[in-house]
N, C-alpha and C positions, 0 to 999 in steps of 0.2 A: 645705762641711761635710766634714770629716774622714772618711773613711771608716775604718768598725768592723767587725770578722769577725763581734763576736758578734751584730751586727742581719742580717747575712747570713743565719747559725745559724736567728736567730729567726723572720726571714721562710718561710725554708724549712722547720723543722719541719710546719709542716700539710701538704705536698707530701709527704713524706719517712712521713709517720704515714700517708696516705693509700695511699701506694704502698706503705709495708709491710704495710698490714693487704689490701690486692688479693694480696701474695706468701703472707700468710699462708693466707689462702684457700684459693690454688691446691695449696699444701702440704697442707694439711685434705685436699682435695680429693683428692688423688694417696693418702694415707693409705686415705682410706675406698675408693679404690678397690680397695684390695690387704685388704679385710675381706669377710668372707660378712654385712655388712649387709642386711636382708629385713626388711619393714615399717617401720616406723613409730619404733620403738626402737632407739637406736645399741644393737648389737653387737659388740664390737671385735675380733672373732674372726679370726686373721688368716688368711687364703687365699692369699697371694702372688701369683700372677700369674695361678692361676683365673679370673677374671672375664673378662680378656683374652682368655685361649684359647677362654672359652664365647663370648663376643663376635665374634671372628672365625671361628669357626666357623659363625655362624649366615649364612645367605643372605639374610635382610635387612638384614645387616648392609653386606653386598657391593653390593645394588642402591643404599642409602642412599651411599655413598661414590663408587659410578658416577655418580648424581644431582647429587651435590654437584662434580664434574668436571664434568658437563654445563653447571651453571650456573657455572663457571668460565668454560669456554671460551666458553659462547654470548651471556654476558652480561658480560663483561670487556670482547671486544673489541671488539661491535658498538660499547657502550656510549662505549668511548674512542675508536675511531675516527671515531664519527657526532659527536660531543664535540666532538673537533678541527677536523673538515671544518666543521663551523658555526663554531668559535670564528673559524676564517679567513674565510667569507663576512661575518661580522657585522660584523669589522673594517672592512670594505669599505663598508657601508652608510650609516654616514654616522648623523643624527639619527632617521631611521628602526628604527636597530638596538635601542631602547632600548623600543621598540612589541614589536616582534619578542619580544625575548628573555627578556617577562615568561612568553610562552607556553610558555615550556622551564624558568621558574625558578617557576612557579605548584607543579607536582607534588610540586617538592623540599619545599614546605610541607606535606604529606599526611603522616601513618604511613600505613604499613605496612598494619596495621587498615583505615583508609580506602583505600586503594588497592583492597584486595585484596577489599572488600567492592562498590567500583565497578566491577571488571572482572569477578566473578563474575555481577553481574547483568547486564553486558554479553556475557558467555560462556554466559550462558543460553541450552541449543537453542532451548527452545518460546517465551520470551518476551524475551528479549535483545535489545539492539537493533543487536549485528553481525547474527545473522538473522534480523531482522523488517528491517533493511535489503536485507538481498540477494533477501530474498521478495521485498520491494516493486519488486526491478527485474528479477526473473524469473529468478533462479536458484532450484535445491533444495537447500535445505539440508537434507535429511531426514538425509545421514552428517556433516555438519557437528557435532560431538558437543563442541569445545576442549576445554573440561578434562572432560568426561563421557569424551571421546576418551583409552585408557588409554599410545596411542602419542603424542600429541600436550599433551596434558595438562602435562605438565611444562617443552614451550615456549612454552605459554597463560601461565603463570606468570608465566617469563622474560620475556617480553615485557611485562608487568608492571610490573617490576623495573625493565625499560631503559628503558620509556617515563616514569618516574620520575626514573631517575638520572641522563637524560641531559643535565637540566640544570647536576648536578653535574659534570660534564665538562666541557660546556660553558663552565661558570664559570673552571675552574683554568685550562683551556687560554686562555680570554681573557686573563687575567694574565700568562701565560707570554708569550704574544704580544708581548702591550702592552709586554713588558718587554723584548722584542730592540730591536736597533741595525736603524732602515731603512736606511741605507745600503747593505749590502749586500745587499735586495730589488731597491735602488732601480737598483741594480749587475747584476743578474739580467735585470730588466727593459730596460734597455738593452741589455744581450745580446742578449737578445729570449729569455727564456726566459719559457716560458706559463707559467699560473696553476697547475695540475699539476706541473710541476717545479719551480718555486717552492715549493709546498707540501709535498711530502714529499722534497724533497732540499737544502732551505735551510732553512724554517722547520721540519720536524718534527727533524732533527738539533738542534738546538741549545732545544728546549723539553722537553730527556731531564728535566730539574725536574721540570715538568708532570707527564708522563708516569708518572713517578716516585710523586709523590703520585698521581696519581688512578689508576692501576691496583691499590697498594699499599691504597687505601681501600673501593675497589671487591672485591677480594680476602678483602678482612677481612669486609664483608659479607654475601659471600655464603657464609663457613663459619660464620655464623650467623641465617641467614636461618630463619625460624623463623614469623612472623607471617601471610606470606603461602600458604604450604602448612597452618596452621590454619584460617585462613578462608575459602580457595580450597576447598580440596578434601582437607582433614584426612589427607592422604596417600595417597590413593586416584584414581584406582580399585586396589582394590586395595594394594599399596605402591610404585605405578608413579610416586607425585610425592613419595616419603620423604627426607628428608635428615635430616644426622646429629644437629643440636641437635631435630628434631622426634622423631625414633627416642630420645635422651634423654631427653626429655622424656616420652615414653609409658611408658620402661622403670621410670624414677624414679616416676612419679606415679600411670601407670596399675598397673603391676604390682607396683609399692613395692619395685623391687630396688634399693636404693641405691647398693650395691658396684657389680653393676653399671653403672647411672648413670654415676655417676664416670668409673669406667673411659672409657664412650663418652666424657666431656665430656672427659680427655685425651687422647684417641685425636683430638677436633678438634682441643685446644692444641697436638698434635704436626704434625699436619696445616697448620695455620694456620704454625706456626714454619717447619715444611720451602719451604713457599712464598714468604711473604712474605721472609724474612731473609736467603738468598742471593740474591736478586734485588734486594731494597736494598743489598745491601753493593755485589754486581756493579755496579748502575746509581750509584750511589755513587763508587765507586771509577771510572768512566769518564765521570761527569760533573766531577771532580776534575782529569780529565787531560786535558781539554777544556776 
């Protein structure tokens, strides 16, 4: 059959109608930010970059954006390097690996909601069953508080988080794997280079892919992680587990500042862009030249 532009045209309209009405949004969105909207009633009153200045002036605004850095760092890169390190043993295991690795791709099936409503009751001091475990083998758990803990709370989470997403790691990096040339392991290994040098100086170089997608996913996640700081510990103790779409989410709904709302919800899309974009172009551009 003859190829036609205008079934190209056609196809693509719903994509194109889809992706303009998410820009138009964001526009809306950037708009109302720059208005003293309060309650319930658009007010179009324009404020200019007020909402911003009140915004970052505020100190939870600062802890909420430390938070959200927190779970960058602590749950990026356990998450892709414990990811990786399995995807390479599984390869190894033969028709066993397929027992194994429902146990890491079981969680990926949960929200967010479920996860965070099964660890809270395992994060229970008095009745949880991390400490009615360590009771029962003779330790005290009396300072044992996870997320009642206002210092440790926020890694009760994270941990959460990774013990969920690990299977998501898990998955890309098998692909990435399965997808190299053995030959030259099979090269390494005649060498005589161990299972450790092999792994991150053969295979981790050359599955930058990989890597690529699931940090770049894992990233986007967690400048929106929003589910599990509601049901965990609604931002508390205190505002010691706040991050930014939950801090939005209070200022919009609980306090009806819409303005600024907004504002925070761009202060993540700016946030989200500064991270993710230069580091895909980077790995981008040097998976290209590889």
């Amino acid at each position: 059959m003859k190829y036609n532009k205008a079934y190209g045209f056609i196809f693509l309209t719903p994509v194109v109608l889809a992706v303009g009405i998410i820009y138009m949004m964001i526009f809306w969105n950037l708009v109302a930010s720059l208005t003293q909207w309060q309650g319930m009633k658009a007010t179009w009153q324009f404020a200019g970059l007020q909402n911003y200045f009140d915004l970052i002036s505020l100190r939870r605004f600062w802890v909420n954006v430390k938070n959200n850095f927190l779970w960058l760092f602590f749950f990026i890169i356990p998450t892709t390097l414990l990811g990786f390190i399995l995807a390479y043993l599984f390869t190894n295991l033969g028709r066993i690996e397929k027992v194994f690795r429902q146990f890491f791709l079981y969680p990926m099936a949960l929200a967010f909601i479920v996860t965070g409503t099964l660890w809270s009751w395992m994060y229970d001091p008095s009745s949880g069953l991390i400490n009615s475990l360590l009771r029962a083998v003779g330790f005290d758990t009396t300072r044992l508080g996870w997320i009642a803990n206002p210092n440790g709370a926020i890694f009760c989470m994270i941990f959460s988080a990774f013990w969920q997403y690990v299977g998501f790691s898990l998955v890309i990096y098998l692909g990435a794997i399965r997808g190299l040339s053995y030959s030259m392991i099979e090269a390494a290994n005649i060498d005589g280079a161990g299972h450790i040098r092999i792994l991150f100086q053969i295979i981790f170089p050359n599955v930058g892919h990989g890597t690529l997608i699931c940090t770049t996913m894992l990233a986007i996640t967690t400048m929106k992680v929003f589910d599990l700081v509601w049901i965990m510990t609604g931002g508390g103790p205190g505002i010691k587990t706040e991050v930014l779409p939950y801090m939005m989410y209070r200022i919009t709904y609980s306090q009806h500042n819409i303005g600024m709302g907004a504002s925070t919800s761009i202060v993540i899309l700016i946030l989200a862009a500064a991270m993710v974009i230069p580091y895909s172009l980077w790995a981008l551009k040097k998976w290209v030249r590889e």
